[in-house]
C-alpha positions in Angstrom: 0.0 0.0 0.0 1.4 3.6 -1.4 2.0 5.5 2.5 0.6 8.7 2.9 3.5 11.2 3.1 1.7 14.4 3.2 -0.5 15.5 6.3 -2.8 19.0 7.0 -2.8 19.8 10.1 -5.7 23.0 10.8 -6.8 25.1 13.5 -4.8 25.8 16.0 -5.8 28.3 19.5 -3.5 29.2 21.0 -3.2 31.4 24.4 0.2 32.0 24.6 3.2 31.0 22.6 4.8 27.5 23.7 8.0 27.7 25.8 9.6 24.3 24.8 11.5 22.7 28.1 10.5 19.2 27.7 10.3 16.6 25.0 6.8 14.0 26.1 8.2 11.1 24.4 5.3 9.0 25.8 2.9 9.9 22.4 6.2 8.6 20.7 6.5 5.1 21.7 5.1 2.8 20.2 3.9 -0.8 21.7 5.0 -3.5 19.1 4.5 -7.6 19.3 8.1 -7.9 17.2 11.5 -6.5 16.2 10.5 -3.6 14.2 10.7 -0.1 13.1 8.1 2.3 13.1 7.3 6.4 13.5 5.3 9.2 12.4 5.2 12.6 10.7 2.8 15.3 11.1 2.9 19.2 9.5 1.2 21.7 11.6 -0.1 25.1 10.0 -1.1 27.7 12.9 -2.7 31.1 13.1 -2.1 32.8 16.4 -3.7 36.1 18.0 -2.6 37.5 21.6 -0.3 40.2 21.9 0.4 40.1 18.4 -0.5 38.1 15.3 2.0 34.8 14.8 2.1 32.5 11.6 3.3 29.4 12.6 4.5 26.7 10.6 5.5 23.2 12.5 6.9 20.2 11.0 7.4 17.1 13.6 8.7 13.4 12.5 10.2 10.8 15.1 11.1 7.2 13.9 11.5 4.3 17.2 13.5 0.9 16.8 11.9 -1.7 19.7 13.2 -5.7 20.0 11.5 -5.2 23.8 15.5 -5.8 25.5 15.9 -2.4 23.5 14.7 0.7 22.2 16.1 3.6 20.4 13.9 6.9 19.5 14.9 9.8 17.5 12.6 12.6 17.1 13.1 16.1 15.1 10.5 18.6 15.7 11.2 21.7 13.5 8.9 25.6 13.8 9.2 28.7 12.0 7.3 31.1 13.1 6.7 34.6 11.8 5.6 38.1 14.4 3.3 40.5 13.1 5.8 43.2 11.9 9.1 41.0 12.1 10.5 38.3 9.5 10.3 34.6 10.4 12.4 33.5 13.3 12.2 29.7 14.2 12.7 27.2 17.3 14.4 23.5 16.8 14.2 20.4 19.1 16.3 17.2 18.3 16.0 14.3 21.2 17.7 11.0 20.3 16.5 8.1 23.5 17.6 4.9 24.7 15.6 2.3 27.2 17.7 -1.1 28.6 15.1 -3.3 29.5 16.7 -4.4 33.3 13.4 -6.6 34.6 9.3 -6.7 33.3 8.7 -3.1 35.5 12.2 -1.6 35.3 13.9 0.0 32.2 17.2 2.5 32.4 16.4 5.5 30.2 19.4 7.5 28.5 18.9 10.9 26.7 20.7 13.8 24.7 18.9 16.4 23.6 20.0 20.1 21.7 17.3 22.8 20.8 17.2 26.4 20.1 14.2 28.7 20.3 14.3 32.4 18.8 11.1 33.7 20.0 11.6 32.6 23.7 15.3 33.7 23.6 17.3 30.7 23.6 20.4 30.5 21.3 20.9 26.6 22.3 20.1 24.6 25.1 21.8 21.2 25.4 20.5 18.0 27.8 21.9 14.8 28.6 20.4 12.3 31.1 20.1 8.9 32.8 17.9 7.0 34.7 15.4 4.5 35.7 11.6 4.0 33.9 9.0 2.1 36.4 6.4 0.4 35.0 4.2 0.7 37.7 0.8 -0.9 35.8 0.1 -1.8 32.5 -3.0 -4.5 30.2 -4.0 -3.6 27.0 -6.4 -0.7 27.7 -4.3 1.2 30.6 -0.4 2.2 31.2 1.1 3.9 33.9 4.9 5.0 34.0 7.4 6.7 36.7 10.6 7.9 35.5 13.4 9.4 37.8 16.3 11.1 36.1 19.6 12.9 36.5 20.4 15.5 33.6 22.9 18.0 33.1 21.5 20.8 31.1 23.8 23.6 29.1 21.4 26.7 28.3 23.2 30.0 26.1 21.0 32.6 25.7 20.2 35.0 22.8 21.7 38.6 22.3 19.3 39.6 24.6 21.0 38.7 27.6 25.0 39.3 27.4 27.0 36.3 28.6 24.0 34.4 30.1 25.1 30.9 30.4 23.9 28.2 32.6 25.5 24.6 33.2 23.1 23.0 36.0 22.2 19.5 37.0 18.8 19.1 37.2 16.4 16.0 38.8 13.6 15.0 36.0 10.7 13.2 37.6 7.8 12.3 35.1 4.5 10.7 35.8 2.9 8.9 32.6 -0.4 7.5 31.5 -1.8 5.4 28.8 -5.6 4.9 28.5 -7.0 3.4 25.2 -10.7 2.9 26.4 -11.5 1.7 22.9 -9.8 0.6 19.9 -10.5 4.6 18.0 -9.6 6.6 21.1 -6.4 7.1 23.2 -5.5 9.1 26.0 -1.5 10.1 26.1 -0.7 12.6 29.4 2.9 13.0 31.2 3.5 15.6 33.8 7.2 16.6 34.5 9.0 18.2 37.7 12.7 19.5 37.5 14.3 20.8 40.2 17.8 22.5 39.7 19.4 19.8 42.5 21.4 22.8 44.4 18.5 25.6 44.3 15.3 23.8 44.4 13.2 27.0 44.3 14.6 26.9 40.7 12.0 24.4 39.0 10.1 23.7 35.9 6.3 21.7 36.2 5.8 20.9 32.5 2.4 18.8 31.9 1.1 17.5 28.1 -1.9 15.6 27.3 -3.2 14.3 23.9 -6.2 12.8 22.7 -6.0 10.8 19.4 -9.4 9.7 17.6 -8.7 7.6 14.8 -9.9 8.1 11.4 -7.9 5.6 9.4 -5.2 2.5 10.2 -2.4 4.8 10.4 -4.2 8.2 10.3 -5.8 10.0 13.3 -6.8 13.3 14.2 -5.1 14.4 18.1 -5.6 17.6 20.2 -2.6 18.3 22.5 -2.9 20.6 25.5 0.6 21.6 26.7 1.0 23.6 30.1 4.4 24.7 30.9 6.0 27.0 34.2 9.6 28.1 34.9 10.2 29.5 38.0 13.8 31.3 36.5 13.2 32.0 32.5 14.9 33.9 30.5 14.5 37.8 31.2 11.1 39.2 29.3 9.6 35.4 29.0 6.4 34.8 30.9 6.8 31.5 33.6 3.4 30.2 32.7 2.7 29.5 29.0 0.5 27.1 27.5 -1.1 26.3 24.1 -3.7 24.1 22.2 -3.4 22.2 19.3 -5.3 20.3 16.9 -4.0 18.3 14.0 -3.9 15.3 12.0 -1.3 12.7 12.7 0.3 9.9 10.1 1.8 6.9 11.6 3.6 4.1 9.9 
């Protein structure tokens, strides 16, 4: 069967431009019975009013590689986004992930990430981080996951801010769930706390949740609500941002 390698992606509201901190790799993953490769692409066209009038154009594709000892996930999640009265400026996120399976509950979770982000002042941001991925219930319908993780994070900011340049380690705690109360509808959440590990009051709560109806074998339509607060941005970011989506997503 020809695949379907072109995807519209319409309406999007949107409250306040999307402060990208964290990656929810969880509406990634894929649950296969064998050795196989799989992923997804999707292309997101947007049409923002606040402040000021944003075009936004979003292009996300992630490909996963699962023999159940092992699994590698790449994703690359590309925007360019153009201000009313200002030419286009863009934000990148590349997160390549690995899970050893240990026991039936336990994983160990390795990550790198890199991603820049013009609008909310961030010339490159770099992540690396390790550990463990509880399986704390799962069946076919339901699927809940604790993560705990130890990252070391390298932020440079824009022009804005002369010399601004942070190397911290940070905790990652994530709380996941699964729910696929029937075989057309799935319920993907994950909620994320990280703590800078010598200045707690420094901390980012980061929560996304997406509902995915589907309208085809490897076609669905999904509405993503993404909530995201930094107690320490950037100067002239806001701490709470969050933002609505609706699209159409290809899997294959």
């Amino acid at each position: 069967m020809t695949r379907l390698f072109f995807v519209l992606i319409f309406i999007i509201i949107d409250f306040n431009f999307l402060h990208a901190q964290v990656v929810n790799v969880e509406t990634l993953r894929k649950v296969t019975d064998s050795a196989k490769w799989t992923g997804s692409v999707s292309l997101d066209v947007s049409l923002i009013k606040n402040k000021k009038s944003i075009f936004k154009i979003a292009n996300k594709a992630h490909v996963q590689f699962n023999n159940k000892k092992e699994l590698w996930l790449f994703m690359n999640d590309l925007n360019f986004q153009k201000l009313e009265g200002s030419s286009f400026v863009n934000k990148g996120t590349q997160h390549l992930r690995y899970n050893h399976r240990l026991t039936e509950k336990i994983k160990m979770e390795a990550f790198v990430q890199a991603q820049y982000d013009a609008i909310s002042e961030i010339d490159f941001r770099g992540l690396a981080g390790l550990g463990p991925r509880f399986k704390l219930y799962a069946t076919e319908d339901y699927r809940f996951y604790l993560g705990t993780l130890i990252m070391y994070e390298y932020e440079k900011a824009s022009g804005i801010v002369e010399d601004r340049i942070q190397k911290d380690v940070r905790g990652s705690m994530y709380v996941s769930f699964s729910l696929y109360p029937t075989d057309n509808l799935s319920l993907i959440s994950t909620s994320y706390y990280q703590p800078k590990i010598d200045s707690f009051e420094d901390y980012r709560l980061a929560s996304e949740t997406s509902m995915l109806i589907k309208i085809m074998e490897s076609l669905a339509f999904k509405t993503t609500f993404t909530y995201n607060f930094d107690a320490n941005p950037i100067v002239t970011i806001p701490k709470t941002q969050y933002e609505l989506t609706n699209g159409l997503l290809y899997t294959f």
